[in-house]
N, C-alpha and C positions, 0 to 999 in steps of 0.2 A: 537192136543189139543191146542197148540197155536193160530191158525189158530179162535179156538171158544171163546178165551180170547182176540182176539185181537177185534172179533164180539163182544163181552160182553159188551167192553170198559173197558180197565185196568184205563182210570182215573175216571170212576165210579166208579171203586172199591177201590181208591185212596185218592179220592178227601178229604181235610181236610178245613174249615172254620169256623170261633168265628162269630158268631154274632154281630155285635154294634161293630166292631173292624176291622180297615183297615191298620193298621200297619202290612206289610207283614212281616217285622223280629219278631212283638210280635207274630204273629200269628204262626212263625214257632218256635219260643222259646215254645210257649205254646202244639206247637204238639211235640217236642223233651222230654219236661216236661212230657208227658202223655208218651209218647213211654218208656221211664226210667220207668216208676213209672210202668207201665204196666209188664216193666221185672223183676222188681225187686220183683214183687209181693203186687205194693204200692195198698193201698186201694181209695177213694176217698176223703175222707179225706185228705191224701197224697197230693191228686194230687190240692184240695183247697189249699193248706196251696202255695204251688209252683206258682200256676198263683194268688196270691195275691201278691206273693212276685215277680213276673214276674211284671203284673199291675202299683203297686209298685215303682219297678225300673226304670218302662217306663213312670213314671208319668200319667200315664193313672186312671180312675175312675175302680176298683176293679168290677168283674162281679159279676153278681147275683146269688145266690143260684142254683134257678133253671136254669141260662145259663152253670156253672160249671156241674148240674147233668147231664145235655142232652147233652153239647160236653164230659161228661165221658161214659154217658151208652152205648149211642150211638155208639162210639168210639167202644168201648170192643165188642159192638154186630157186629159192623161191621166186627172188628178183623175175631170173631169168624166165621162171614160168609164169610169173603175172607179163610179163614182156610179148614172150609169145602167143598167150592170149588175147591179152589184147591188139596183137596184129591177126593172129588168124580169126577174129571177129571182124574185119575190117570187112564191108561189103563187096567187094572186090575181090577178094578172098572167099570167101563164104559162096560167092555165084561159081566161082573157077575150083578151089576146092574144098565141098559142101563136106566130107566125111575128116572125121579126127581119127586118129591111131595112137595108141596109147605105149610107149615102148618105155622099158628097162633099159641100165645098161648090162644087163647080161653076165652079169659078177657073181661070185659066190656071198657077197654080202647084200642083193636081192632078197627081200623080207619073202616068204612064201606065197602070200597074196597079192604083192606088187609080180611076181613074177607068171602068176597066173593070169595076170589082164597082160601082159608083154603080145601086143598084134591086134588087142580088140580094138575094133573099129564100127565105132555108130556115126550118124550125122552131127554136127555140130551142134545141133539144137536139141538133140536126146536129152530128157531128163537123168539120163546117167551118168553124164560128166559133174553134173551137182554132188555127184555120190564119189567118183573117183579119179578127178582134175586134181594131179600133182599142186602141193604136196596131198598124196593119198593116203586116206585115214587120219589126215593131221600128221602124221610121222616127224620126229624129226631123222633128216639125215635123209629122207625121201631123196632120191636121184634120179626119180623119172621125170618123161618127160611126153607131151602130147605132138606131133604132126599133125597138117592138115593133107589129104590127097585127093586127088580126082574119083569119081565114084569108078571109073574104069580100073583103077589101080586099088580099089578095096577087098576084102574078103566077099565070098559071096551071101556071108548073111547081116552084112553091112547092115541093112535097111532095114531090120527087123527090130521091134523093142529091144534098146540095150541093155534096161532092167534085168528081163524075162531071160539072157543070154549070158549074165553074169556067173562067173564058177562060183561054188559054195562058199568056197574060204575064204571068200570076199564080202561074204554076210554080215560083218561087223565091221563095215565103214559105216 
């Protein structure tokens, strides 16, 4: 399983960056900020009132509303899909159910290419989830999300290159 995490790219699944802000130490204050507030059960709220006061202290111009919402939602969605990755890699999982499914949530704020993988389904181990394991494309604001299911419960070209079955508009991930 390491071996497909290291395919994956653990600093894809890592990676942290503020917008409009090149201060490596504010940037990593403001992820230690979110990572606390995360545990603690802070809300977003929370986590505004912290990077103003980060901002602030660093004499820098306070972010925007909407920059605070997207490095938080984003954040937590990602949390949540590094989470479920690494349990549906769990061996036990993987033997009971081998195939991923890739869903949206079916919004009109669905990007056009997230919404054209909404039901592919390859095996866990496809070289394809390298290309488009939420968040997809890098995105931020991505709000998909991967399942794993029993091969009985997959489409029927589950098994086939997940590459080779990719829609076009999904060429540039």
């Amino acid at each position: 399983q390491k071996a497909f995490v290291d395919k994956i790219g653990y600093d894809k699944l890592q990676a942290f960056t503020v917008s409009g802000v090149s201060d490596v130490k504010l940037i990593d204050n403001i992820q230690q900020a979110l990572l606390d507030i995360m545990q603690s059960g802070g809300t977003q709220s929370d986590f505004a009132k912290a990077v103003d006061a980060l901002t602030s202290d660093a004499g820098v111009s306070s972010l925007l509303d909407t920059q605070i919402n997207t490095i938080f939602q984003t954040n937590v969605q990602t949390a949540y899909s590094n989470g479920r990755f690494a349990q549906m890699l769990d061996p036990a999982v993987t033997t009971a159910l081998p195939i991923w499914q890739y869903h949206t949530v079916e919004d009109s704020h669905v990007r056009p290419a997230h919404a054209a993988l909404d039901g592919f389904a390859a095996p866990y181990n496809d070289a394809v989830w390298r290309r488009i394991y939420p968040p997809a494309d890098g995105q931020y604001g991505c709000r998909c999300s991967v399942s794993a299911m029993a091969p009985s419960d997959a489409p029927d070209d589950a098994m086939l290159p997940g590459i080779s079955r990719l829609p076009s508009v999904v060429a540039g991930f």
